[in-house]
N, C-alpha and C positions, 0 to 999 in steps of 0.2 A: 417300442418296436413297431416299425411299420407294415404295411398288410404285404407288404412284397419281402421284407424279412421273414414275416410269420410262414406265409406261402412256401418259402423257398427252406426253412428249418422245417417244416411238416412233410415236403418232397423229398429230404433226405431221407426219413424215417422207414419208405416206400420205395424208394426209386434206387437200387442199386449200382454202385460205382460198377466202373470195366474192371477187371482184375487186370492186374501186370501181366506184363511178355515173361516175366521169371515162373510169375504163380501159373499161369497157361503152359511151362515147360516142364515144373513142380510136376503138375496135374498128367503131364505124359511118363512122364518118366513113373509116378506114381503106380499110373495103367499096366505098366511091363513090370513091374514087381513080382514074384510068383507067389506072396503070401497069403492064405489063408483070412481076409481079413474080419471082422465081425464087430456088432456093435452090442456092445456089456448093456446089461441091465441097467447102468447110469446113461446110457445112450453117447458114450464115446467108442471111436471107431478106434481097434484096435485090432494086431496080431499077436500070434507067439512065436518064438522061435527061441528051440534049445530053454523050454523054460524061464524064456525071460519077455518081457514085454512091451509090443512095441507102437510106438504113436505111428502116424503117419509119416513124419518126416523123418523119425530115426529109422524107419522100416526104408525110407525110401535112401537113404545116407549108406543101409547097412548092406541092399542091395547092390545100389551102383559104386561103392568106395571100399565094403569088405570093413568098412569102421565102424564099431558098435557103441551108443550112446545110451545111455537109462532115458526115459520115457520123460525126465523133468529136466534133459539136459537138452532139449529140444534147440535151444540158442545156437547153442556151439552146431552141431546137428546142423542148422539152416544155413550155418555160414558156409560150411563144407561145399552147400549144392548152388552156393549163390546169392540167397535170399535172404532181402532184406530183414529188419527187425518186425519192421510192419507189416510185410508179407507175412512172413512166417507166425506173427501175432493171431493174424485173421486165418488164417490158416489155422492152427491150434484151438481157435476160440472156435470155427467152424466144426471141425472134427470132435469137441469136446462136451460143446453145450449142445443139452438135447433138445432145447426153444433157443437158439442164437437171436441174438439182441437185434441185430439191423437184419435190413433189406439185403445187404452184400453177403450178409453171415450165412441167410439163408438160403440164399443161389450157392454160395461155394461148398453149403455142405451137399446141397442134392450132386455139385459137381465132384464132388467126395466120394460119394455115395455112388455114382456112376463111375468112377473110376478104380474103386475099390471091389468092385460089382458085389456090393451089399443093396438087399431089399430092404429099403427103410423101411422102421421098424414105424404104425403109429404112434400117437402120443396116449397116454394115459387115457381112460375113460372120464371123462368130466360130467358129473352125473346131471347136473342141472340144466335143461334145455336152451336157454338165453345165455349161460356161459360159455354152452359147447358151441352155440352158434356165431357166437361175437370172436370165439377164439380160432375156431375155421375159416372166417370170414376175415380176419387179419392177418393169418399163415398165408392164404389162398391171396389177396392183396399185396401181400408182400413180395410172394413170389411169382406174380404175375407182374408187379413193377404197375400195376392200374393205376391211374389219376389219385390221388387225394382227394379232391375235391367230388369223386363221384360216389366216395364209402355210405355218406350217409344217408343216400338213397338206397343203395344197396344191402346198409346194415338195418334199415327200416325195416326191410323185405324180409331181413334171416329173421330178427327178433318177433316179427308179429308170424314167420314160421316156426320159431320154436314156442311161442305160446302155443301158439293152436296142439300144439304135439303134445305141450305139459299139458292141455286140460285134455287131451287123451286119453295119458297114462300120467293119471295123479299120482301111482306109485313111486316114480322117480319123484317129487317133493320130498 
């Protein structure tokens, strides 16, 4: 693998794709929904209605189409409003996972998140002070889309901050 390979597979990791014109229409149509939306103790954003439960994209199918889909039939669901598989993938992986894997997953959920007008919820308490700050320090990079190549100046900085904090309060060890 060459350094311009290596380079350019570590920018993707950080550097988030544009969302489609369909996911950008998704996301309005989304906005005008009138449901109640919230995000479960698993950190997936959901509604209810009439006792049944609803993802993003079936809430968003059930509002604009009157057509009601279960929460794992998402597919059919996305075809209704347009969206592709891929769309509709990142989509679902955005709305579902409560750490989303890329740089894209985690821009589209805070656009989730703002379009569902849910107050994201934080993440878990991570008790050890070098884990909390390596794993702040790569949500906050991700979703600022920052250089690659400037992290490890940067994560120098968190890690010798969070030492100093553990010989603090030795209690969290």
């Amino acid at each position: 693998m060459t350094q311009a390979q290596l380079i350019g597979a570590w920018r993707k990791l950080f550097v988030a794709p544009p969302v489609s014109p369909t996911t950008e229409r998704f996301l309005g149509l989304l906005n005008q929904t009138p449901y109640l939306w919230r995000q479960t103790a698993e950190g997936k954003i959901r509604a209810m209605l009439d006792g049944a439960q609803l993802c993003v994209i079936t809430g968003a199918v059930r509002h604009w189409t009157g057509i009601s889909f279960s929460v794992g039939d998402w597919v059919r669901a996305a075809d209704v409003l347009g969206l592709s598989y891929r769309d509709a993938g990142l989509i679902v992986e955005a709305a579902d996972e409560f750490r989303p894997a890329t740089a894209g997953t985690v821009q589209l959920r805070q656009r989730l998140f703002a379009a569902t007008g849910i107050e994201p919820r934080s993440a878990p308490l991570i008790r050890h002070p070098v884990d909390r700050a390596l794993a702040e320090l790569l949500l906050k990079r991700a979703i600022d889309g920052e250089a690659p190549w400037a992290m490890p100046l940067v994560a120098d900085k968190c890690v010798a901050e969070a030492r100093a904090a553990a010989e603090r309060e030795p209690a969290l060890r």
